[in-house]
VEXGUTI-950213 format. One record per residue (C-alpha): x, y, z. Coordinates in Angstrom, 3 decimals, decimal comma, always signed. Example, Ala and Ser with C-alpha at 12.3 -4.5 7.8 and 13.67 -1.06 7.14 Angstrom:
2
GUKE        u        v        w
GUKE  +12,300   -4,500   +7,800
GUKE  +13,670   -1,060   +7,140
This chain:
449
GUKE        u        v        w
GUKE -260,335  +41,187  -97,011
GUKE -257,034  +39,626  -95,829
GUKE -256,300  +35,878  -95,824
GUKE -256,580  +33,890  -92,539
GUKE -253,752  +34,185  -90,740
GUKE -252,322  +31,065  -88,645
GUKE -251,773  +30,691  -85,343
GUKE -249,615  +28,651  -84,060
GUKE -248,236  +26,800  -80,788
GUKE -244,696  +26,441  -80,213
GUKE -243,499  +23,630  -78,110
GUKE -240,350  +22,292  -77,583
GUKE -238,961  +19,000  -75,636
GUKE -235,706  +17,503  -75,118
GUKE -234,096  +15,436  -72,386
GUKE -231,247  +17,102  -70,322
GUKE -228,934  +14,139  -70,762
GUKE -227,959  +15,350  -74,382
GUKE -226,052  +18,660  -74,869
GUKE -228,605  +21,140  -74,027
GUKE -226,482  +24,588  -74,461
GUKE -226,277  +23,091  -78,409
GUKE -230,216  +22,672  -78,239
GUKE -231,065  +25,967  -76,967
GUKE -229,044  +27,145  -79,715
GUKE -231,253  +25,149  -82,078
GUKE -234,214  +26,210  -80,645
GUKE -233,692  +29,980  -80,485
GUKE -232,550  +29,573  -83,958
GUKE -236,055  +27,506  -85,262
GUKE -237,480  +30,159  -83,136
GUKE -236,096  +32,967  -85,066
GUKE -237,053  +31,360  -88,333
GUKE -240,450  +30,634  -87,231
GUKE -240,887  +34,391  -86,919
GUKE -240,526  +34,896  -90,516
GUKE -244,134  +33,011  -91,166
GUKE -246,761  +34,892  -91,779
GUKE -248,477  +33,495  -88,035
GUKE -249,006  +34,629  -84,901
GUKE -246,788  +32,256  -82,684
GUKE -247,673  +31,680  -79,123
GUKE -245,812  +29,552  -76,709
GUKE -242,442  +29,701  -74,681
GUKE -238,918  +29,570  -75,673
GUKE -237,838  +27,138  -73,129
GUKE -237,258  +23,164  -73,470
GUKE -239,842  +20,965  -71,601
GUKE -237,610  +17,948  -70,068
GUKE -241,074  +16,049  -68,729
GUKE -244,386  +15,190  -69,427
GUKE -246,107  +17,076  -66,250
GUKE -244,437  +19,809  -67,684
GUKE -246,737  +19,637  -71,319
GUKE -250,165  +20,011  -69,460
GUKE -249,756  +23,340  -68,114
GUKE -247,874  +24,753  -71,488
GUKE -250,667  +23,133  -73,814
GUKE -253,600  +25,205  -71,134
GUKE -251,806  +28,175  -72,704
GUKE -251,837  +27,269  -76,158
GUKE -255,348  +25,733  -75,915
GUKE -256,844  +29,462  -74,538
GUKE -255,013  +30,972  -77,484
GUKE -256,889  +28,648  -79,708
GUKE -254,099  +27,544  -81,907
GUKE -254,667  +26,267  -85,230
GUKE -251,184  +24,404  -85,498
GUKE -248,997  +23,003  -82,949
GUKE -245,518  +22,379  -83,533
GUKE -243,269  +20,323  -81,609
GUKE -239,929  +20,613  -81,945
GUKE -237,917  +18,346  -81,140
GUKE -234,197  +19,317  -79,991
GUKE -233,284  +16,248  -78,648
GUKE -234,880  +12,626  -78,548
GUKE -236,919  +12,228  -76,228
GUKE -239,599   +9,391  -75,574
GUKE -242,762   +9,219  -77,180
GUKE -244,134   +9,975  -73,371
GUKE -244,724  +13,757  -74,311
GUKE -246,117  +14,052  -77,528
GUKE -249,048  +11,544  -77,293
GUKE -249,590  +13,733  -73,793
GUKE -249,978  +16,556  -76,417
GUKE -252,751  +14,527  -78,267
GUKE -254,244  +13,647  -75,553
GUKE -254,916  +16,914  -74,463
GUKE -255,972  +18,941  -77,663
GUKE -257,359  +17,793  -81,077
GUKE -255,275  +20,340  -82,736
GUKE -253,147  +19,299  -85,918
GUKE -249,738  +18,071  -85,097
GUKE -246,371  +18,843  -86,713
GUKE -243,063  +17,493  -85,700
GUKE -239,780  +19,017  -86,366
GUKE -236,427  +17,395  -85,759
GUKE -233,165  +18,870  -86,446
GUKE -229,979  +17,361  -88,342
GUKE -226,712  +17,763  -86,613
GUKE -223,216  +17,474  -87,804
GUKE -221,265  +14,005  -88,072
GUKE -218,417  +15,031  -86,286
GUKE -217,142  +11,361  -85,202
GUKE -218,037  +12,175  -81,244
GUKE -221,093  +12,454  -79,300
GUKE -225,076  +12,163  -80,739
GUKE -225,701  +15,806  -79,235
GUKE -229,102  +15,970  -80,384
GUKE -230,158  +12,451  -81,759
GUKE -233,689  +14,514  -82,773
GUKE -234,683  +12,584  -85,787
GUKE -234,864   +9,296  -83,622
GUKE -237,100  +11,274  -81,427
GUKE -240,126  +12,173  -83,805
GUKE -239,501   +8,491  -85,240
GUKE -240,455   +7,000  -81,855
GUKE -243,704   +9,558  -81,659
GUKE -244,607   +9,120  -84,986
GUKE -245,002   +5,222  -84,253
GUKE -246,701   +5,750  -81,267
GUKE -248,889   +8,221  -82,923
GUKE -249,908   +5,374  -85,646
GUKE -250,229   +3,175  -83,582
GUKE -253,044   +5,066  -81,442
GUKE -254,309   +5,817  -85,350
GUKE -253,683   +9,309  -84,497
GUKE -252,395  +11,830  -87,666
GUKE -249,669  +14,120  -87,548
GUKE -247,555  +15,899  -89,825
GUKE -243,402  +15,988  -89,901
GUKE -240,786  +18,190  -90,863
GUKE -237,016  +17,042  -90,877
GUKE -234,492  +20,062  -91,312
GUKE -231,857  +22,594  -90,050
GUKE -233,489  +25,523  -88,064
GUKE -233,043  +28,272  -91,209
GUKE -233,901  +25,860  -94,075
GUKE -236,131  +27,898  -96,198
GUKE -237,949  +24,882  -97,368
GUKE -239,091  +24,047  -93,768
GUKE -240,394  +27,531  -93,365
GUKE -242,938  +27,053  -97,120
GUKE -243,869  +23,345  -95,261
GUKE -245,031  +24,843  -92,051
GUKE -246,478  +28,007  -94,087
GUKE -248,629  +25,830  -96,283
GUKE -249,545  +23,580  -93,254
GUKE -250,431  +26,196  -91,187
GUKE -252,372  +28,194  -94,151
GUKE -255,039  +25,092  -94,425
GUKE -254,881  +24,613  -90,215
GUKE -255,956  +28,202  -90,344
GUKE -258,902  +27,578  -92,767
GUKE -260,052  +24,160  -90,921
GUKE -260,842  +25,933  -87,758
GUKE -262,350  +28,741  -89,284
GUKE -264,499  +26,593  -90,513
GUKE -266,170  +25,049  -87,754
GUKE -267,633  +28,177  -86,553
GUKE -269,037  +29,224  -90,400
GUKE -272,851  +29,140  -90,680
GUKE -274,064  +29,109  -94,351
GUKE -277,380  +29,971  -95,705
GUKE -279,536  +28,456  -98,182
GUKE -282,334  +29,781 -100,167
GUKE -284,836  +27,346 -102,010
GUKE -284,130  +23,831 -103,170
GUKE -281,783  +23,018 -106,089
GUKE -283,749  +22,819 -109,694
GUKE -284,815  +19,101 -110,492
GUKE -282,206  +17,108 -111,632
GUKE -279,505  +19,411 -110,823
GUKE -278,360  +16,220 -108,156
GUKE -274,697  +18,074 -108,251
GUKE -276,249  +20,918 -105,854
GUKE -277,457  +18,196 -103,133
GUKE -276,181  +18,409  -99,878
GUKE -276,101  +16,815  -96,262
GUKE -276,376  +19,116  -93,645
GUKE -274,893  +15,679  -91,368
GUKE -271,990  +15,913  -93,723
GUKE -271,099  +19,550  -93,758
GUKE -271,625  +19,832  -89,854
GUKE -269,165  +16,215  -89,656
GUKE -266,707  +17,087  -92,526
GUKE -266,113  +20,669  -92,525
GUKE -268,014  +22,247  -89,207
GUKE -270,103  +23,669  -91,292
GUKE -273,605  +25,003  -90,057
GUKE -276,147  +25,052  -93,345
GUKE -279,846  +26,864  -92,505
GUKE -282,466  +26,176  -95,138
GUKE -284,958  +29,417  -95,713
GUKE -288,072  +29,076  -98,511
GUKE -287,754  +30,204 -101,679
GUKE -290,907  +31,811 -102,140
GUKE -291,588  +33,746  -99,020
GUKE -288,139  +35,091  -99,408
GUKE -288,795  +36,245 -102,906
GUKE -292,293  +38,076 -101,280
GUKE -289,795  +39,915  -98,526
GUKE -287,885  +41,198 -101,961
GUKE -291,176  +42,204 -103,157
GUKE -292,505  +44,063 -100,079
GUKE -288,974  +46,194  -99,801
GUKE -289,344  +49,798 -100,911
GUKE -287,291  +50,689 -104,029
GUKE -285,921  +53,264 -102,534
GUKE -283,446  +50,379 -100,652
GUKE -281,854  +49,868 -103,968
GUKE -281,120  +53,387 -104,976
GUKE -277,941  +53,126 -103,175
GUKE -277,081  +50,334 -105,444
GUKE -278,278  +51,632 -108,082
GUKE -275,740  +55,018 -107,923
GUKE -272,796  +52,715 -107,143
GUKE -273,352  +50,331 -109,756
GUKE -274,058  +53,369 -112,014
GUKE -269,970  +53,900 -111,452
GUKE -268,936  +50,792 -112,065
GUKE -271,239  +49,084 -115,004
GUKE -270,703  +51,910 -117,958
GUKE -273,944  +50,879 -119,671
GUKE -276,324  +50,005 -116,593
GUKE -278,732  +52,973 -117,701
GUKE -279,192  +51,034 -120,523
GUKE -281,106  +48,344 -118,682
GUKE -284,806  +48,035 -118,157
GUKE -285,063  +49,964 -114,653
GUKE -287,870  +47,950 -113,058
GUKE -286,139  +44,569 -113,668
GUKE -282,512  +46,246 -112,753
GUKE -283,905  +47,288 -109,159
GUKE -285,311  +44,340 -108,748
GUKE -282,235  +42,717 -108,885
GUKE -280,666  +45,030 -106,853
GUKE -283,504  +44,960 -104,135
GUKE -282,460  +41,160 -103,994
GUKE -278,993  +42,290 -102,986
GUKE -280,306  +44,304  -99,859
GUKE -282,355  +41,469  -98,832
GUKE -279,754  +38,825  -99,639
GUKE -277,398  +40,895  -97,617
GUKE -280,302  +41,439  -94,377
GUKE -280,510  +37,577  -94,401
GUKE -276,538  +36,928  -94,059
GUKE -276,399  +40,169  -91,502
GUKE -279,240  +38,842  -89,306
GUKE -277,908  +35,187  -89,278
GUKE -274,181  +35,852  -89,608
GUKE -273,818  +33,945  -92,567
GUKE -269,943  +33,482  -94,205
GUKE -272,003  +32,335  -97,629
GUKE -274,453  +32,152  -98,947
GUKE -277,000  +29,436 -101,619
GUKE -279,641  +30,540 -103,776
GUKE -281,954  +28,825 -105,758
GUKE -282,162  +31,374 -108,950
GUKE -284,489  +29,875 -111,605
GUKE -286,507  +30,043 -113,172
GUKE -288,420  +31,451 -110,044
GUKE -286,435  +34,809 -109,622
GUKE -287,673  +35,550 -113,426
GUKE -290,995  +33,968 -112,928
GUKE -292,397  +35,035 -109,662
GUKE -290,122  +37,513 -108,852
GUKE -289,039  +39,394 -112,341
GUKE -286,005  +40,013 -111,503
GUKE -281,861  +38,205 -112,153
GUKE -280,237  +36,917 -109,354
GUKE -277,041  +37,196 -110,844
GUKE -276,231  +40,727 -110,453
GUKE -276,947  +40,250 -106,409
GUKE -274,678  +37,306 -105,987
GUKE -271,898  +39,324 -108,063
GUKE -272,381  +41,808 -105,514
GUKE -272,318  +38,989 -102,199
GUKE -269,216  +37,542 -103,705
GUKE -267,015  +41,050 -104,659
GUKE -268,096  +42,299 -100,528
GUKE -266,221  +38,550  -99,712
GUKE -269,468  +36,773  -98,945
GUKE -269,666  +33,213 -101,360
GUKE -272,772  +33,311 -103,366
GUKE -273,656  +30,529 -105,211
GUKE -276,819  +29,764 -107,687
GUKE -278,609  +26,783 -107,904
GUKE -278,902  +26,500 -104,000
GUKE -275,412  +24,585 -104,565
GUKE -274,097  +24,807 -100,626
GUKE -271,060  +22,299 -101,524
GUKE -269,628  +25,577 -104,447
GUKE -270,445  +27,961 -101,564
GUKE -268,231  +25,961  -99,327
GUKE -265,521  +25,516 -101,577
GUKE -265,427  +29,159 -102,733
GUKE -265,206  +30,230  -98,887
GUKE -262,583  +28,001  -98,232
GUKE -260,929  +29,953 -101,637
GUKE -261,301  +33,154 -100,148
GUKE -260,074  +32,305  -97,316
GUKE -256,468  +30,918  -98,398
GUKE -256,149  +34,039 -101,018
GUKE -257,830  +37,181  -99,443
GUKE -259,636  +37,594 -102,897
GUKE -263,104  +36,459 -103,646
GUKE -263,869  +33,377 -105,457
GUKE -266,202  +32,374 -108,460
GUKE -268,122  +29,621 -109,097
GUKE -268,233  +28,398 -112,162
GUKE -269,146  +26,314 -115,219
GUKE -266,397  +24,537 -117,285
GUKE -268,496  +25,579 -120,890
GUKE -266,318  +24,735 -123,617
GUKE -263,262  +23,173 -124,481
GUKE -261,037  +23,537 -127,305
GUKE -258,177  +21,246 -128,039
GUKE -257,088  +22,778 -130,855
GUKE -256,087  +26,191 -128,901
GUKE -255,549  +24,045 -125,653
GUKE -258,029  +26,282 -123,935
GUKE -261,168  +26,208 -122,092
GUKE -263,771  +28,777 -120,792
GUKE -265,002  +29,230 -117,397
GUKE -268,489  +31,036 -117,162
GUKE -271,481  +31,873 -115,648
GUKE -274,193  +34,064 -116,462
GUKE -272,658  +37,483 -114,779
GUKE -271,451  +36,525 -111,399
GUKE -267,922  +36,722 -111,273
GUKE -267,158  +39,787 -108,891
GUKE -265,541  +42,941 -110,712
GUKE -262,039  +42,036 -109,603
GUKE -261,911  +39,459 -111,447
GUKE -262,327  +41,984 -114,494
GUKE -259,554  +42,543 -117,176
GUKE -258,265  +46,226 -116,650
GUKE -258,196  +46,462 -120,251
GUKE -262,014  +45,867 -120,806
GUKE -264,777  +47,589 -120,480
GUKE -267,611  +46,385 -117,357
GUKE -270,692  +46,313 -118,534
GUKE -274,193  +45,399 -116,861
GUKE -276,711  +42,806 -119,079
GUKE -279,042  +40,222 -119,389
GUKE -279,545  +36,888 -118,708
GUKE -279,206  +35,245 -121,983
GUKE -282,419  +32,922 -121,587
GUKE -284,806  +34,773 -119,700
GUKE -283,907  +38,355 -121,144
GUKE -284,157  +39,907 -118,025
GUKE -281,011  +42,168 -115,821
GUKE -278,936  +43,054 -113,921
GUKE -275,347  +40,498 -114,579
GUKE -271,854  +41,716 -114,734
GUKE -270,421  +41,671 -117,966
GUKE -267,228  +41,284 -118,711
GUKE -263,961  +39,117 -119,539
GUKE -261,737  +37,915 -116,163
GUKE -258,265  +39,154 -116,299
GUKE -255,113  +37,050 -116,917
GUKE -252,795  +35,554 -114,769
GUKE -252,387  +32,567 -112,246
GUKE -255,718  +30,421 -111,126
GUKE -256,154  +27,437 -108,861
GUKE -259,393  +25,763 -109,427
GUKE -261,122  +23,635 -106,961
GUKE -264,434  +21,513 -105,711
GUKE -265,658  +19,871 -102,528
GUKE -267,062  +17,431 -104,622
GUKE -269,274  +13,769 -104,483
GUKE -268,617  +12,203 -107,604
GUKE -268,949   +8,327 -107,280
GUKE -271,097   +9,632 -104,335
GUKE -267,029   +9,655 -102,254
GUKE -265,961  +12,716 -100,745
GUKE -262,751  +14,505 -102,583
GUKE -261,411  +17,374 -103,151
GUKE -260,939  +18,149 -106,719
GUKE -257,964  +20,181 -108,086
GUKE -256,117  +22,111 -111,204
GUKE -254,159  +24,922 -111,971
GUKE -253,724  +26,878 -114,927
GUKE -253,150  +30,396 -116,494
GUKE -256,588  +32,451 -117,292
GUKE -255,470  +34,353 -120,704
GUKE -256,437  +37,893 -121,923
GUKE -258,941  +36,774 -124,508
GUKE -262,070  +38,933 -126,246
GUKE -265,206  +37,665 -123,972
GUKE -266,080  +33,812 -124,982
GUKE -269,666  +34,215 -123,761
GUKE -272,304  +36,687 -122,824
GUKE -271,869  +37,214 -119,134
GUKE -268,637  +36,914 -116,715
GUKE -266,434  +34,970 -118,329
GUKE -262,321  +33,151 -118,958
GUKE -260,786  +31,594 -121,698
GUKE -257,815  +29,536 -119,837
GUKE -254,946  +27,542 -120,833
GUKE -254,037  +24,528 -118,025
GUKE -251,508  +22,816 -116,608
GUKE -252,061  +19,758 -118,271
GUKE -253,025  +18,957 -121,760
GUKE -257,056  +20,131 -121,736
GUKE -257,874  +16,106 -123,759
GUKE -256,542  +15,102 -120,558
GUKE -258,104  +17,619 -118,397
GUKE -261,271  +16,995 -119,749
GUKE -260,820  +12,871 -119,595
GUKE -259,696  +13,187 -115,679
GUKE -262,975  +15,649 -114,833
GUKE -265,448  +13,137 -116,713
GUKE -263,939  +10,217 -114,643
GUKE -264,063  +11,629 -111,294
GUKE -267,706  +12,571 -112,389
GUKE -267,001  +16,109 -111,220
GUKE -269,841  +18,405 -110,545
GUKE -270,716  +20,825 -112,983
GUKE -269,754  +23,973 -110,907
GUKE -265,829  +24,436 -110,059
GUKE -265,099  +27,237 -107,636
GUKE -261,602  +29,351 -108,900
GUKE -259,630  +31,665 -107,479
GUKE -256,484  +33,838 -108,834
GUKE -253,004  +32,940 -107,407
GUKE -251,292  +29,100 -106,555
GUKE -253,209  +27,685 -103,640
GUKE -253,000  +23,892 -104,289
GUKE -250,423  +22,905 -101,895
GUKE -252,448  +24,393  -99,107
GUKE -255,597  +22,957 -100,769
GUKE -254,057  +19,291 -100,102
GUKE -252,767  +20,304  -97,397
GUKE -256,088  +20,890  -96,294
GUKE -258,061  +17,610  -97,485
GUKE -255,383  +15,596  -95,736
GUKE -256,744  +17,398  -92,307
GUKE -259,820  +16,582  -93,397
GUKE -259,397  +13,176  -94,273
GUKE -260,589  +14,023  -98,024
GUKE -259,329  +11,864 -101,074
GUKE -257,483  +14,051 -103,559
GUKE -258,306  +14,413 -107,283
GUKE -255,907  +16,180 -109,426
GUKE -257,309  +16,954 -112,738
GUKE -254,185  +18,827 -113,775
GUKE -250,186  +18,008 -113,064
């Protein structure tokens, strides 16, 4: 699976009483550098001089369905066009304006002025937008509109994402509630509730055959799974088929499940080993029926093109400056270290397969939560190196070393009252990740510097 990629509107405005052979050549050259984002870029090359002229070019850009608009602004202009361009499309704003030389003559361009006077009309109509100031080829510009355009991207792919949920969250597990009010409001989100226990009867009704596919595959990839007990391990896998029915039929980008203790109890069977298997074919699972991890590990995915985990922050160790992220055998194989062995198990309580086993490989992690702590919406963040390390627990899981001291890691998580799940993904994704809550109009939480 690839990251989303961006699309975005071009527009451009000006008035034709400032030099406008000098701010064609700007704009072909902000043109030229906007080709070097990775975006699809829709719009015209040409300057708009009046406001009639924005309602026809924004019709184009609104049937395109733009995630990012970009208005650049080559000369000053009133603030007559761009609050036509909010009028006419909720899509994020960003203005660019363009320095120009101080040669001692003529203002040629006089751009800056020009997003100044939209930006106060903007906040004045409480209206957001986002601004760039910079010479068409300024590499810094380019990461800006990158990282803005990266969260646009995953906003509107949002609000057409339907998630599934199986089962309620265990008693006194209150960091797995959710509002289906809020996820439609916040994110777009669409969140269908299906009972626990008639699902769990569909699992037992299945043929086994359904999980012999599994079975062979897993056989490839787990180097002890024939060690298992075979009932219990197709059990688990049967799970997996009808986990994966449910999201076909219902077209679900993610999805919940309520895992114990009724999976073990009623059903006799782990979970675990299914959700691996959701999250490593790029479809979020998450256990204790926690929607809000499910959420956060989509909107993971979707900035890195890798699948997510969610996990539990088990142990910290000052001493070594480390900490280990777990849970019970979920983490999807590419997460693995190359350099260990992947192994199937059991769930260390209720004795019973099929989990991945195995220790996630080094390198660069961003860690984030849509979280409710002090019952406030926020998006929690940190960053940090996972380390080749022997496996801390049974299971999937890390040892990591953060960006910040872990005393002070582990001070900042207890006072934002951080759930006890925390979705991570490899690579740097933070900037986008703010980028993102401030489109959202999220607070920010930054348990690491």
């Amino acid at each position: 699976m690839e990251a989303v990629t961006p699309r975005i509107g071009v527009l451009a405005v000006g008035r034709d009483t400032f030099d406008v052979p000098y701010a064609e050549q700007v704009l072909a050259s902000a043109w030229q550098t906007l080709r070097s984002v990775d975006a699809q870029l829709y719009g015209e090359q040409t300057i708009l001089f009046a406001a009639d002229q924005v309602v026809p070019a924004l019709e184009s850009l609104r049937q395109q369905s733009v995630d990012l608009i970009i208005q650049l602004q080559v000369t000053f202009t009133d603030a007559a066009m761009t609050m036509e361009i909010v009028r006419q499309t909720d899509t994020p704003l960003l203005l660019w304006s363009f320095p120009e030389p101080r040669s001692g003559g003529r203002l040629r361009l006089n751009s800056f002025c020009g997003i100044n006077l939209a930006a106060h009309a903007l906040s004045r109509a409480g209206l957001d937008y986002e601004y760039v100031h910079g010479a068409p080829d300024d590499p810094l510009i380019i990461e800006q509109i990158s990282i803005l355009s990266r969260a646009a991207a995953v906003k509107r792919s949002l609000r057409t994402t339907r998630v599934g949920v199986i089962g309620q969250h265990p008693e006194g597990f209150d960091a797995c509630m959710f509002s289906h009010e809020e996820c439609a409001e916040l994110f777009g989100v669409e969140v269908e509730e299906h009972d626990l226990i008639p699902f769990l009867d569909s699992l037992k009704a299945l043929d086994d055959d359904v999980a012999l596919p599994y079975f062979e595959e897993r056989k490839k990839v787990l180097v002890n799974l024939e060690e298992m007990d075979y009932q219990a391990t197709i059990k688990s896998l049967k799970a997996y088929e009808g986990m994966r029915r449910l999201v076909e039929k219902h077209s679900y980008a993610g999805l919940a499940v309520r895992c114990w203790p009724d999976f073990f109890t009623y059903y006799g069977g782990a979970a675990c080993g299914a959700i691996a298997l959701l999250n490593e074919h790029f479809i979020p699972g998450g256990c204790e029926a926690d929607v809000h991890g499910v959420v956060t590990a989509l909107i993971l995915q979707r900035l890195a093109g890798e699948p997510a985990f969610n996990t539990d922050l088990v142990d910290v160790d000052r001493e070594s400056d480390t900490c280990v992220f777990w849970h019970c055998g979920q983490a999807p194989v590419q997460m693995a270290d190359p350099e260990a062995e992947v192994k199937a198990t059991i769930h260390s309580n209720r004795k019973l397969p099929l989990l991945n086993e195995f220790p996630l490989k080094p390198g660069r992690i961003t860690m984030a939560r849509f979280s409710k702590g002090h019952d406030r919406a926020a998006m929690v963040l940190g960053g940090g190196e996972m380390v080749r390390a022997p496996l801390a627990f049974s299971g999937t899981s890390g040892v990591a070393r953060l960006d910040s001291p872990i005393g002070e890691v582990l001070d900042n998580l207890m006072k934002a009252g951080l759930e006890h799940h925390t979705a991570i993904v490899y690579g740097e994704h933070r900037p986008a990740l703010r980028k993102l809550a401030d489109l959202l109009n999220i607070e920010i939480i930054e348990l690491t510097s």
